[in-house]
C-alpha positions as CSV (number, residue, x, y, z in Angstrom):
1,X,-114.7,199.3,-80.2
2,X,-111.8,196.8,-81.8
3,X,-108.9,198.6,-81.3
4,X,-105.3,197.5,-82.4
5,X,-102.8,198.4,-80.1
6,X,-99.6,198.3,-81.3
7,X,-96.4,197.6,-78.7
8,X,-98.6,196.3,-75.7
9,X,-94.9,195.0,-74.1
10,X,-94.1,198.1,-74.3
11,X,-94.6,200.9,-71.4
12,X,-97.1,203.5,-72.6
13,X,-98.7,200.2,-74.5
14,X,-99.1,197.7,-71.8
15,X,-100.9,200.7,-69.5
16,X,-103.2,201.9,-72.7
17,X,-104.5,198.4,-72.9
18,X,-105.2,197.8,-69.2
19,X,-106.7,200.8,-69.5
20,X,-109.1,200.0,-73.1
21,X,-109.8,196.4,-72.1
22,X,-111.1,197.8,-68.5
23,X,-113.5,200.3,-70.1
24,X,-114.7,197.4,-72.1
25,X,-112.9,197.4,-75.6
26,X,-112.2,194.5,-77.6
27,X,-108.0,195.0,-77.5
28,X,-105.8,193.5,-79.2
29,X,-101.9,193.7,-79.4
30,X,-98.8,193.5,-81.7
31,X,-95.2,193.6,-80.6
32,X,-92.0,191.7,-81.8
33,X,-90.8,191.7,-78.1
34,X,-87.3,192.9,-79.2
35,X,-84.2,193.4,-77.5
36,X,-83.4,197.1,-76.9
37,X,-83.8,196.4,-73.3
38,X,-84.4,193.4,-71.1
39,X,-87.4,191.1,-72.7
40,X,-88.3,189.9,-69.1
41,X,-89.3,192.7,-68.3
42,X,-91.7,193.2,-71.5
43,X,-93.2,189.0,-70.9
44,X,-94.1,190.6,-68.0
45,X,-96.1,193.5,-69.1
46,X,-97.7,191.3,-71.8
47,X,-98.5,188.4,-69.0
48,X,-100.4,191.0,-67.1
49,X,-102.2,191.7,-69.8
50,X,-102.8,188.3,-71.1
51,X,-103.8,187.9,-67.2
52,X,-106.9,189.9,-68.0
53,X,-108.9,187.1,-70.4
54,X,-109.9,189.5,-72.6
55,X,-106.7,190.4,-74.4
56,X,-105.3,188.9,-78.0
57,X,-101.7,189.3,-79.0
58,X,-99.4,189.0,-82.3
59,X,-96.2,188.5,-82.2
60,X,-94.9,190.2,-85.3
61,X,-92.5,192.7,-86.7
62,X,-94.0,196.2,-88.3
63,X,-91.7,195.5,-91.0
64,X,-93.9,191.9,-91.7
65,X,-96.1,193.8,-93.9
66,X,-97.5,190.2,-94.5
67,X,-98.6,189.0,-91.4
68,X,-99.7,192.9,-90.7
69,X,-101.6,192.2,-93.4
70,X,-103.2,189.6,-92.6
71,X,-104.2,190.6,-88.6
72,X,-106.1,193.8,-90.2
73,X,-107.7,191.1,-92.6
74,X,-108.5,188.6,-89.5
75,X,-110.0,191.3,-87.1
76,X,-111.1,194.5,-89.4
77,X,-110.2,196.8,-86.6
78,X,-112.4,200.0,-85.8
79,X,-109.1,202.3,-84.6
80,X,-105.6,201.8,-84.3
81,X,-103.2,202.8,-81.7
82,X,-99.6,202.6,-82.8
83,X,-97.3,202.7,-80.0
84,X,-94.6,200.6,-81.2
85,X,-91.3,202.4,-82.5
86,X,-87.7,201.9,-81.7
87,X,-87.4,204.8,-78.8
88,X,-84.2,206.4,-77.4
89,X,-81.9,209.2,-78.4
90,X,-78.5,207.7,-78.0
91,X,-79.3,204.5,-79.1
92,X,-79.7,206.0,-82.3
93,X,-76.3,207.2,-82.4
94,X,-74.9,203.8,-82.8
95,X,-77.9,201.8,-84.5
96,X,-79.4,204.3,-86.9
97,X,-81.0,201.3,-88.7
98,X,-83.0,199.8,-86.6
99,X,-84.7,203.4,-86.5
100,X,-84.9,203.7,-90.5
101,X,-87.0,200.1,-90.0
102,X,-89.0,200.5,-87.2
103,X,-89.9,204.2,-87.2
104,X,-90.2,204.4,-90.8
105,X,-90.6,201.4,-92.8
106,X,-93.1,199.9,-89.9
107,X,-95.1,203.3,-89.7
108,X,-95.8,202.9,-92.9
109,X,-96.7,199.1,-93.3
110,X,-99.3,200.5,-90.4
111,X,-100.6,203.1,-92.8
112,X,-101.1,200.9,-95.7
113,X,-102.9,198.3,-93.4
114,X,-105.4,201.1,-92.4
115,X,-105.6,202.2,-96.0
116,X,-106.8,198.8,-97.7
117,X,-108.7,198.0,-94.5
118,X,-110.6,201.1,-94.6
119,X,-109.5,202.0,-90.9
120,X,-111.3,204.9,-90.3
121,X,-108.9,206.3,-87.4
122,X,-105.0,206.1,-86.4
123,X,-103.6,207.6,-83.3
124,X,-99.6,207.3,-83.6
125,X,-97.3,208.4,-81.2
126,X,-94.7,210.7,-81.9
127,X,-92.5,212.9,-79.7
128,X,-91.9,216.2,-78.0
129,X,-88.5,215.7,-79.4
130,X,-89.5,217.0,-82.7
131,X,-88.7,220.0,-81.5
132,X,-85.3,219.8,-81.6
133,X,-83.4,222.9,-80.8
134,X,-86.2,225.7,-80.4
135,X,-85.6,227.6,-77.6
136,X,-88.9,229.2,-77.3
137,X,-90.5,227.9,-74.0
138,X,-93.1,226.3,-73.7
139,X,-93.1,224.3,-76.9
140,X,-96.2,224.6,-78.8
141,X,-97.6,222.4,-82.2
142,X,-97.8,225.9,-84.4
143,X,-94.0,226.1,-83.5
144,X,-91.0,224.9,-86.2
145,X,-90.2,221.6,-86.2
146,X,-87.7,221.5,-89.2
147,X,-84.3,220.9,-86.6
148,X,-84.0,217.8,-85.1
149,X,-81.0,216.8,-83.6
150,X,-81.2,213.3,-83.2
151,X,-82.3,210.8,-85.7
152,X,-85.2,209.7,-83.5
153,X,-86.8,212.9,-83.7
154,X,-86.1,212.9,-87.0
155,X,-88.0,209.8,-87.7
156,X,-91.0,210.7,-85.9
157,X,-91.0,214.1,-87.3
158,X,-91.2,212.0,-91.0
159,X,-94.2,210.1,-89.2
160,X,-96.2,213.4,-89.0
161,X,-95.5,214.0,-92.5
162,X,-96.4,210.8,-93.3
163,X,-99.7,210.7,-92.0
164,X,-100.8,213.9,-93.1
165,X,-100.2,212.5,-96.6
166,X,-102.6,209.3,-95.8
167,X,-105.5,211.9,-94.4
168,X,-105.4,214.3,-97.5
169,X,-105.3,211.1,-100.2
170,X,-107.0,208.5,-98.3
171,X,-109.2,210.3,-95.9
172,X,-107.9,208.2,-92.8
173,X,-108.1,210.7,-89.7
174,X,-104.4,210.9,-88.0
175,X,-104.0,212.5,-84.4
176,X,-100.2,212.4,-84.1
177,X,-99.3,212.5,-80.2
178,X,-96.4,214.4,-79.0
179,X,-95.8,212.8,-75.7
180,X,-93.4,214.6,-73.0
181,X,-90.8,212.1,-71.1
182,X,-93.4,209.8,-69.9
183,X,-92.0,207.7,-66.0
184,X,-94.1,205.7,-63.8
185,X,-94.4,202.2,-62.9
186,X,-93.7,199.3,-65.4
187,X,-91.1,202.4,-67.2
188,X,-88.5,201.8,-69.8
189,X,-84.9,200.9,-67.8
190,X,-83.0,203.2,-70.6
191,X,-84.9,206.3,-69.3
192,X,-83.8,208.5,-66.4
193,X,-85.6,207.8,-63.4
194,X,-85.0,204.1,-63.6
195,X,-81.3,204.8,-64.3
196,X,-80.9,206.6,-61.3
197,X,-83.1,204.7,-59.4
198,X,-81.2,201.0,-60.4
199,X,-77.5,203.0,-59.8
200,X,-78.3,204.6,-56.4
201,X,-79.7,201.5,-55.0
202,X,-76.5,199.5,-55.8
203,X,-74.6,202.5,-54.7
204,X,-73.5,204.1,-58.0
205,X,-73.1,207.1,-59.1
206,X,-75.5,208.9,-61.0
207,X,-74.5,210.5,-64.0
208,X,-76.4,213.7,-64.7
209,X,-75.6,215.2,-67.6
210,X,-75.5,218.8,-68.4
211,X,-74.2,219.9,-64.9
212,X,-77.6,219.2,-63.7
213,X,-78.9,222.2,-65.8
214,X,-82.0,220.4,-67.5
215,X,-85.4,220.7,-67.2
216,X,-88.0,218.0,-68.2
217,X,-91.7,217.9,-68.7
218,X,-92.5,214.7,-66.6
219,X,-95.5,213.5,-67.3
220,X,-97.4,210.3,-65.2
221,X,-98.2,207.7,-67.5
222,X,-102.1,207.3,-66.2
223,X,-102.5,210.9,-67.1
224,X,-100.9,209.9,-70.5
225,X,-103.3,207.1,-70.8
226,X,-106.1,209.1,-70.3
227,X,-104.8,211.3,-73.4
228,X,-104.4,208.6,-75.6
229,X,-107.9,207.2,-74.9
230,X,-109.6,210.3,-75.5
231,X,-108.0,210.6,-78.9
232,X,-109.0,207.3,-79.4
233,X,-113.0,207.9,-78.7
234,X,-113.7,211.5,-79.3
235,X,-115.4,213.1,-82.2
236,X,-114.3,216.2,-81.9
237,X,-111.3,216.0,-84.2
238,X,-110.3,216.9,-87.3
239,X,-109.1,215.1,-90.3
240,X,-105.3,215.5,-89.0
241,X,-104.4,216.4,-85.8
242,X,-101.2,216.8,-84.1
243,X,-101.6,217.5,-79.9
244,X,-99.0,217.7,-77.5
245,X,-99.8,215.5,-74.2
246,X,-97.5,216.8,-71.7
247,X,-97.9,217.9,-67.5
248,X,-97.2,221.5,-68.5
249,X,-95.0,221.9,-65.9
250,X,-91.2,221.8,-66.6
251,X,-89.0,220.4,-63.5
252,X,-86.1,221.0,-62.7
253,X,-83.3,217.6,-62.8
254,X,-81.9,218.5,-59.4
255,X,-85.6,219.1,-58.2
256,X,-86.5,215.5,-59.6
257,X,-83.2,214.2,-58.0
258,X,-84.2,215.2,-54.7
259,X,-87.7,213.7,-54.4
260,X,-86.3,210.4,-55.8
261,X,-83.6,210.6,-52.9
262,X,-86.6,211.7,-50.2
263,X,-88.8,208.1,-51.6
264,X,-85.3,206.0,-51.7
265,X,-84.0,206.9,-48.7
266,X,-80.4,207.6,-49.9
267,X,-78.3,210.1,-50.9
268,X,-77.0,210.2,-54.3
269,X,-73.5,210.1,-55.7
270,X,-73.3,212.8,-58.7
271,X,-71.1,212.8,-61.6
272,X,-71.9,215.7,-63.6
273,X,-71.0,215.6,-66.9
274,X,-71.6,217.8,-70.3
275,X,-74.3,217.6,-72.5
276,X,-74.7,214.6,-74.6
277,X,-74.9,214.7,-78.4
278,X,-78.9,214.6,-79.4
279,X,-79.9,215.9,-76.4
280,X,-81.8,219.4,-75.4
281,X,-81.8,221.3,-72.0
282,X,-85.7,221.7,-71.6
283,X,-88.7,220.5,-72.3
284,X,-92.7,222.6,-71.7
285,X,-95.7,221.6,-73.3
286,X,-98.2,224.0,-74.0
287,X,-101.1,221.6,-73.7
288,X,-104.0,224.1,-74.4
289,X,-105.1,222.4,-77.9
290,X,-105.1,219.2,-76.2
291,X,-107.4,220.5,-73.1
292,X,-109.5,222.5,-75.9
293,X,-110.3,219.6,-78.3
294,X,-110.5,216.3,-75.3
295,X,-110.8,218.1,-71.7
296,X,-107.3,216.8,-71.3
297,X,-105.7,217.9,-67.5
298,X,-102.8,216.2,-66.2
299,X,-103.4,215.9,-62.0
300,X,-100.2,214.0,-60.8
301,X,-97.1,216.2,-59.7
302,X,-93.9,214.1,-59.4
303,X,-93.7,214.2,-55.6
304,X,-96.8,211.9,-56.2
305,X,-95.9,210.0,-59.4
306,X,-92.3,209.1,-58.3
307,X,-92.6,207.7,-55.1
308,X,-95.2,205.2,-56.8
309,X,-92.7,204.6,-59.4
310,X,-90.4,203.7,-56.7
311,X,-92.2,201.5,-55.1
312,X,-93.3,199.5,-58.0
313,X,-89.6,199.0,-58.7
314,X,-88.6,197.7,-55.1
315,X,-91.8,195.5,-55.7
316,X,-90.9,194.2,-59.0
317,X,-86.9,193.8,-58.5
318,X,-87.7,191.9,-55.7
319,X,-89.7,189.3,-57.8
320,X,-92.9,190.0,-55.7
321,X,-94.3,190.9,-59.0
322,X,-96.5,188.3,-60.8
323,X,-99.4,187.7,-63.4
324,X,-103.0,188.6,-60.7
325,X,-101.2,191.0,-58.9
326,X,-102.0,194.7,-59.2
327,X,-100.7,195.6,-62.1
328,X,-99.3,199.7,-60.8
329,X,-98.0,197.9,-57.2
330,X,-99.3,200.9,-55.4
């Protein structure tokens, strides 16, 4: 298929594409290569890509409905995988803005663009943090998602509306993704593991918030990609669709802290601090819709997936990474 592939500099985008372009898709990629964190590090994921010789690339704002526009017009694409969104929970604490343009305004420049270029199929991602404050473990897609407490969830909460109202007017078929706190190599440097893995190996402390009372759904970003590219080829579902993609199997922070420690070598500094404004305590996916409808079955535990995340990072901080070289470092 053509497939559209929006944010391929970003994490979960750079590995879907890798993934779609070595299954033999015809992939190509949008991203404005912004600064929310360090560019260098997303040149890098697109030169890998680029490295392949069978990757195309805009670079483009969502919000240049023009020059959105005119890609769909140019390549008439067969699916669309939008990726691209401004991420982060605190960020949006300070810069709710870039959120209200990004998450919003660019989600739906992407819907019009499949609506006038009769795109049959979007996959989107949105976010296990949708489910704001429910308490009810594990979290499950028939559950409430009316209480955000952040504005990012807020936003991609509005993108699930938002779609459903392009499927029932426009008959495009939506599958909304609610992914659960992705890590793995080539991951975002705001999120925790690369926090605590960049503190402790300049010997910092790490700040882990809540006490250390938090529990998170890590889930290794091949087994994500493997979600994603399902939802991408199967015909097995419906008109809307909204899935969690999660490891269904909630860990505990000091748990995680540990086997980070065991793959650096060194033992952490701690400063434990309350919980932070926007934040929840735990995260579960009930994943049984997504292993119904697409066979979906996460297989990496994080005393596999963080060690290779670690390594990666050792690999890439020492500049060892470059365009040809295996692109997971493991």
């Amino acid at each position: 298929m053509k497939i559209l592939v929006t944010g391929t500099a970003g994490f979960i985008g750079m590995h879907t594409a890798h993934r779609l372009i070595a299954e033999g898709h015809e992939v190509f990629g949008l991203d404005n290569f912004n600064r929310y964190y360090d560019v260098d590090l997303k040149r890098a994921r697109h030169a890998s890509l680029v490295s392949t010789g069978s990757f195309e690339c805009l670079e483009a704002d969502l919000c240049d409905a023009e020059a959105l526009n005119a890609y769909f017009d140019k390549h008439r694409f067969d699916v669309v995988c939008h990726l691209a969104a401004q991420a982060g929970v605190r960020y949006s604490l300070q810069h709710p803005e870039v959120y209200e343009n990004s998450n919003l305004r660019g989600f739906l420049n992407i819907l019009e663009a499949c609506r006038h270029h009769d795109t049959p199929r979007l996959v989107y991602a949105s976010s296990s943090s949708v489910y704001g404050g429910n308490t009810k473990l594990p979290f499950c897609e028939t559950d409430p998602v009316d209480h955000p407490v952040n504005l990012y969830a807020a936003t991609k909460k509005a993108n699930e509306l938002m779609a459903h109202t392009y499927t029932h007017l426009f008959k495009i078929q939506t599958v909304g993704l609610r992914f659960f706190t992705v890590y793995g190599p080539w991951g975002r440097p705001d999120m925790v593991l690369w926090l605590f893995t960049e503190a402790m190996l300049a010997g910092r402390p790490i700040k882990v918030f809540n006490h250390g009372n938090m529990q998170r759904d890590f889930t290794y970003i091949d087994d994500i990609v493997t979600g994603i590219v399902a939802s991408l080829t199967s015909n097995k579902l419906n008109a809307y669709e909204i899935l969690n993609i999660g490891n269904q199997n909630p860990e505990n922070l000091m748990d995680m802290i540990d086997i980070l420690s065991a793959a650096l070598g060194l033992k952490p500094e701690m400063e434990m601090l309350p919980m932070q404004p926007g934040d929840v305590p735990a995260t579960y996916a009930d994943i049984d819709r997504i292993r119904t409808k697409l066979g979906f079955e996460p297989t990496t535990t994080i005393s596999e997936g963080i060690p290779r995340f670690v390594e990666w990072y050792r690999a890439y901080t020492r500049g060892a990474f470059r365009p040809g070289h295996d692109r997971n470092m493991v």
